[in-house]
C-alpha positions as CSV (number, residue, x, y, z in Angstrom):
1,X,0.0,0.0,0.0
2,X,2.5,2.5,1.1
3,X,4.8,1.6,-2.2
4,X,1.6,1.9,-4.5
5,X,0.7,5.4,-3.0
6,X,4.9,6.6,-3.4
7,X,5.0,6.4,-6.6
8,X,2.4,9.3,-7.6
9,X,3.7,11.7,-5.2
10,X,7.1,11.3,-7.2
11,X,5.1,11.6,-10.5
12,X,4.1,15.4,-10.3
13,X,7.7,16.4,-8.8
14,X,9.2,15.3,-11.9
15,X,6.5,16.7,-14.0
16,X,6.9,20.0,-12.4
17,X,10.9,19.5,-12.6
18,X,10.8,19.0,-16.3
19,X,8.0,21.8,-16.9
20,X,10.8,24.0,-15.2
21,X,13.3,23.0,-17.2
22,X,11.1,23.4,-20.2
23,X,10.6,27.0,-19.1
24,X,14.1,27.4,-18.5
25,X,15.6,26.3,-21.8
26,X,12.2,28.2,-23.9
27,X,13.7,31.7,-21.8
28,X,16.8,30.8,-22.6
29,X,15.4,30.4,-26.1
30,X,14.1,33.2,-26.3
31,X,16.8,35.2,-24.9
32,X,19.0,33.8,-27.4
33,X,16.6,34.5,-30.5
34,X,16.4,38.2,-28.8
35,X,20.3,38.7,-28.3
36,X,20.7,37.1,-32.2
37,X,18.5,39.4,-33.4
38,X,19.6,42.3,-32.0
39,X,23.5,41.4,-32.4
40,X,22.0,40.9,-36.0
41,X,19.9,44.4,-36.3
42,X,23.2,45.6,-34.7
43,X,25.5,44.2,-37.5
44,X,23.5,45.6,-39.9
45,X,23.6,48.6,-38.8
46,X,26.8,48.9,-38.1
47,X,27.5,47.6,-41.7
48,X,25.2,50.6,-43.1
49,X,27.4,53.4,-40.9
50,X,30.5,51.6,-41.9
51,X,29.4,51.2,-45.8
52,X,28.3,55.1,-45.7
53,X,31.7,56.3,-43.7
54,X,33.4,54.4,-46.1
55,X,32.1,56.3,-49.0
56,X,32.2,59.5,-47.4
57,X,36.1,58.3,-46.4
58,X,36.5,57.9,-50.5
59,X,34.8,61.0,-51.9
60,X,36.5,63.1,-49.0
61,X,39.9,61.4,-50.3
62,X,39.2,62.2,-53.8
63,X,38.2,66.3,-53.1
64,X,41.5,66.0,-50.7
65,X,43.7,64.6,-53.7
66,X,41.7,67.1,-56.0
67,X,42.4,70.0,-53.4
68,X,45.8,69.2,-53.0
69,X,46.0,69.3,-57.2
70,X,44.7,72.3,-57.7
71,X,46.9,73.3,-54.8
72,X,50.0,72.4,-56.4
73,X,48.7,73.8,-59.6
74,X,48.2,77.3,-58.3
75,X,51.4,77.0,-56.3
76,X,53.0,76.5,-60.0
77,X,51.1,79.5,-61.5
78,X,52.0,81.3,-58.1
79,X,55.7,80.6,-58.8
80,X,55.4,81.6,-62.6
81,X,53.2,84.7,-61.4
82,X,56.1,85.7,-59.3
83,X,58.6,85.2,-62.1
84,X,56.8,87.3,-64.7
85,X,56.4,90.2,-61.6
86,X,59.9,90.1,-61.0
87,X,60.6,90.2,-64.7
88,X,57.8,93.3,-65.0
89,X,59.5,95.2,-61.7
90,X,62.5,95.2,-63.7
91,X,60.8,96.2,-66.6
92,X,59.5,98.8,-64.7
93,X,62.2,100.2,-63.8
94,X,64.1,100.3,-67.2
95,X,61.3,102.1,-68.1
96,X,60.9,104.4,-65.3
97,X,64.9,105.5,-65.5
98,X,64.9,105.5,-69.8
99,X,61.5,108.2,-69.0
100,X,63.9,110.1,-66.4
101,X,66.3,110.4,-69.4
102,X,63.9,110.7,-72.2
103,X,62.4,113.6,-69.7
104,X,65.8,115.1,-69.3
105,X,66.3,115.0,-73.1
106,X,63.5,116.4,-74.3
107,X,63.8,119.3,-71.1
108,X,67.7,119.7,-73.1
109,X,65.7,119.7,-76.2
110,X,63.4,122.7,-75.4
111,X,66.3,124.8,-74.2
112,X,67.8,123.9,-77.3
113,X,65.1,125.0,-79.2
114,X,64.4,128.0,-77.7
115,X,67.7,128.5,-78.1
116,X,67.6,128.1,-81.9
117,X,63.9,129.7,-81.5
118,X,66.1,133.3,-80.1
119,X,68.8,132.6,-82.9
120,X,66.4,132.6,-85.8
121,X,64.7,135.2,-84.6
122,X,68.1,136.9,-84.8
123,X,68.6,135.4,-88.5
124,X,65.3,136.5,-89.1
125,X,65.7,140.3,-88.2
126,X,69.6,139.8,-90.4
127,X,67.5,138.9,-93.3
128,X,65.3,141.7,-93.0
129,X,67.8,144.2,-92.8
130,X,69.8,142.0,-95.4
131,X,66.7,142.4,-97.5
132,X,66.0,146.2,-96.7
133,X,69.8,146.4,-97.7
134,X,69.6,144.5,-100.9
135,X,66.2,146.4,-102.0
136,X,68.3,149.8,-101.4
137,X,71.1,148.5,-103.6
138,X,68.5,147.4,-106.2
139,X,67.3,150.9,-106.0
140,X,70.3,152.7,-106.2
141,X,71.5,150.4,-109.1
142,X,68.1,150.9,-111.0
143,X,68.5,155.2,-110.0
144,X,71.8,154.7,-112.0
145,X,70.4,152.8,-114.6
146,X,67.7,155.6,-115.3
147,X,70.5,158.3,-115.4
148,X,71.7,159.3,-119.1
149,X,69.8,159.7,-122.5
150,X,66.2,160.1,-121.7
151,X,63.7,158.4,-124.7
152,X,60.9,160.1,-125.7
153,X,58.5,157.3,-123.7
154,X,60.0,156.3,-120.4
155,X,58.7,155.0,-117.2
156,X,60.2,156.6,-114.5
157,X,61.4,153.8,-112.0
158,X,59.8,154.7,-108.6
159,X,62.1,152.2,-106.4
160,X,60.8,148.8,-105.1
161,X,59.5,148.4,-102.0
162,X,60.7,147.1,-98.5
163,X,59.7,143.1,-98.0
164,X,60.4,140.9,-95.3
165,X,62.6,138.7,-97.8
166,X,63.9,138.5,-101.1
167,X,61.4,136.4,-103.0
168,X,63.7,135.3,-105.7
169,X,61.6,132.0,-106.9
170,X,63.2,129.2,-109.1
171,X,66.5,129.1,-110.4
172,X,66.9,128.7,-114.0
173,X,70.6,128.8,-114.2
174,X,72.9,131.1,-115.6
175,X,72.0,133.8,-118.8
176,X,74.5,135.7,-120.9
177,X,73.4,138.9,-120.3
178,X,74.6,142.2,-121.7
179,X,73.2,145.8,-121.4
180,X,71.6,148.1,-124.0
181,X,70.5,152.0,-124.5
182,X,66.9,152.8,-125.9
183,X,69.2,155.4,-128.6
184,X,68.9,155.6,-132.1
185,X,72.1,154.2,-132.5
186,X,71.4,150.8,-131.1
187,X,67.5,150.6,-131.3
188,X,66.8,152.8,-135.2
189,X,64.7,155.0,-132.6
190,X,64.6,156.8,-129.7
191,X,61.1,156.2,-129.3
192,X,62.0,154.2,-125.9
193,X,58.6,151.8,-126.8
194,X,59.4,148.0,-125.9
195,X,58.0,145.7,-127.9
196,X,55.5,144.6,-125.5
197,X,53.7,148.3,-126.1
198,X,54.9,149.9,-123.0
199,X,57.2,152.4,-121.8
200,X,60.9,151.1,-121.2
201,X,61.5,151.0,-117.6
202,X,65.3,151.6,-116.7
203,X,66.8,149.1,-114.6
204,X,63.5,147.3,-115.1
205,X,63.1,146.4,-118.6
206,X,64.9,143.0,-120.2
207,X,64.7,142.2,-123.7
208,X,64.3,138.1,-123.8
209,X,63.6,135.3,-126.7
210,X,59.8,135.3,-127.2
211,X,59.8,131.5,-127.9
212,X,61.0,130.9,-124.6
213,X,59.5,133.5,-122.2
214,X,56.5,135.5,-122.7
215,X,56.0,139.4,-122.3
216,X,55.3,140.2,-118.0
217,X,57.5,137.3,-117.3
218,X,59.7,138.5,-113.9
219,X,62.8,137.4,-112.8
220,X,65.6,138.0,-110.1
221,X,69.0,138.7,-111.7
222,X,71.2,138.0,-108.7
223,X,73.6,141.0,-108.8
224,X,71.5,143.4,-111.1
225,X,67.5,142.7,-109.0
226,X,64.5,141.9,-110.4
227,X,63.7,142.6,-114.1
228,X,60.7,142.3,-116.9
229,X,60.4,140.2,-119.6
230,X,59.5,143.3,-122.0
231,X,61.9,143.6,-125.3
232,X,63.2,141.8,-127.9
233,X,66.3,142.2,-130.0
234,X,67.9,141.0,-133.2
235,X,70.8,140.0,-131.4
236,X,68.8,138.2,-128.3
237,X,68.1,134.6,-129.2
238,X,68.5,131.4,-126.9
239,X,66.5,130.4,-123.8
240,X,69.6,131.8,-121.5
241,X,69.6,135.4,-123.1
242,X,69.1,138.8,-121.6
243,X,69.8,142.6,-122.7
244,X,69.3,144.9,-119.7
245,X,68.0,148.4,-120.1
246,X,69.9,151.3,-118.7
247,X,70.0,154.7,-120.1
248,X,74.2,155.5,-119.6
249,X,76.2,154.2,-122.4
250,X,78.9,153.8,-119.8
251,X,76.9,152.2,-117.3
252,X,76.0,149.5,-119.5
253,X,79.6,149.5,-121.1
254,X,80.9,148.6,-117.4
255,X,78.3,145.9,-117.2
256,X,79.8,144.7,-120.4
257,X,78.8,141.1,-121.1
258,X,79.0,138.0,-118.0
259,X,76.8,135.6,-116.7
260,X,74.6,136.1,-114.5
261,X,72.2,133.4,-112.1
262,X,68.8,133.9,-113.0
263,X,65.8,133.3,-110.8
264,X,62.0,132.8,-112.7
265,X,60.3,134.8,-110.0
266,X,56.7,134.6,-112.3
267,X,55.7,133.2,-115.8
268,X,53.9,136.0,-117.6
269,X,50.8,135.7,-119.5
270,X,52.6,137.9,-122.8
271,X,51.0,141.2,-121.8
272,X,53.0,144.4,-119.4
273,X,50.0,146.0,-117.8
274,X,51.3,146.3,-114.1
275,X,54.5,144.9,-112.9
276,X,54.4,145.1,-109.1
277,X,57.7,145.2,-107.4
């Protein structure tokens, strides 16, 4: 009886012992699944921030290696910038010292102008009395000229008047020139009418080649003045020909028979109507 009633007592303790240990290895279970998942939710998320720092690692690397290009880069065009500002400095100052000396220059050339400025001025006011000196010659050669035999027609010379200068126009080289007298001896007449129509003009009047200059032309006869194409003669033929009028037979016999340089002051139009001197 007593072994018979043992043996269900023992029955629920061991039921109840393995229930526990049932319950015991389900927590444990469980505990595990939990920990596993969350050590695997974990990983992955770990994995994600790793995957992401990694690529934000990479791209950071490549802007650093780009930085550091463009880095060197501009320290190369830094370098080459300061080369070429160096080079420009010096430049520079070439350029300032060659404008010091092209300033002093020029400051040298204004003096020296003004200095040539005063001496022409001083040439100038020579030529003008040189001029004033040469018309007073002309007149007193052309007063002498007009003193002797006395034509019928004359035109008394009235002198030339003062000019700044002695307009003596182109050369045309040198003329055999002699002198004549309006007399009957050498002209058939003492009429003392040019060919041109007008009145002889002593000291004035030249007798030329009409095929070469026309009546009113006027030249400068260096030595003798200016004179007017306004005769002709028998004995006056050639492009370089002159006979100069004067009224003393010993005047013109001291002028005799030379060359003279001739200046073509103004081609005339073959008439003698005003001859302004």
């Amino acid at each position: 009886m007593l072994s018979d009633e043992a043996a269900p007592l023992s029955e629920p303790l061991r039921l109840k012992t393995q229930r526990k240990v049932k319950k015991t290895i389900l927590l444990a279970a469980y505990i595990i699944f939990v920990v596993v998942i969350s050590l695997g939710v974990n990983n992955y998320i770990i994995y994600n921030w790793y995957k992401g720092t990694r690529e934000k690692y990479e791209d950071t690397f490549l802007r650093i290696q780009t930085i550091s290009e463009e880095n060197s880069s501009l320290v190369s065009k830094n370098r080459a910038t300061t080369q070429e500002y160096s080079l420009l400095e010096d430049k520079f100052e070439k350029i300032s010292t060659q404008h010091e000396q092209i300033t002093m220059q020029l400051e040298e050339i204004k003096n020296r102008n003004y200095e040539l400025m005063e001496k022409n001025k001083e040439l100038e006011d020579k030529n003008k009395e040189l001029a004033q000196d040469n018309i007073e010659l002309q007149n007193t050669l052309k007063k002498a000229a007009s003193v002797g035999i006395r034509p019928q027609s004359f035109t008394e010379f009235q002198g030339i008047s003062s000019r700044g200068s002695v307009e003596r126009g182109r050369y045309v080289g040198k003329f055999l020139g002699t002198a004549y007298t309006p007399c009957s001896s050498e002209c058939g007449n003492n009429l003392g009418i040019t060919n041109s129509g007008q009145p002889i003009i002593p000291g004035v009047s030249i007798a030329i080649d009409k095929k070469y200059w026309p009546f009113g032309t006027v030249f400068y006869i260096k030595g003798l003045g200016y004179a007017v194409a306004m005769d002709t003669g028998s004995a006056i033929k050639g492009k370089k020909r002159f006979d100069f009028a004067v009224f003393d037979k010993d005047f013109a016999n001291k002028l005799g028979t030379s060359y003279w340089d001739v200046y073509l002051v103004k081609l005339g139009n073959g008439k003698v109507e005003d001859v302004p001197l």
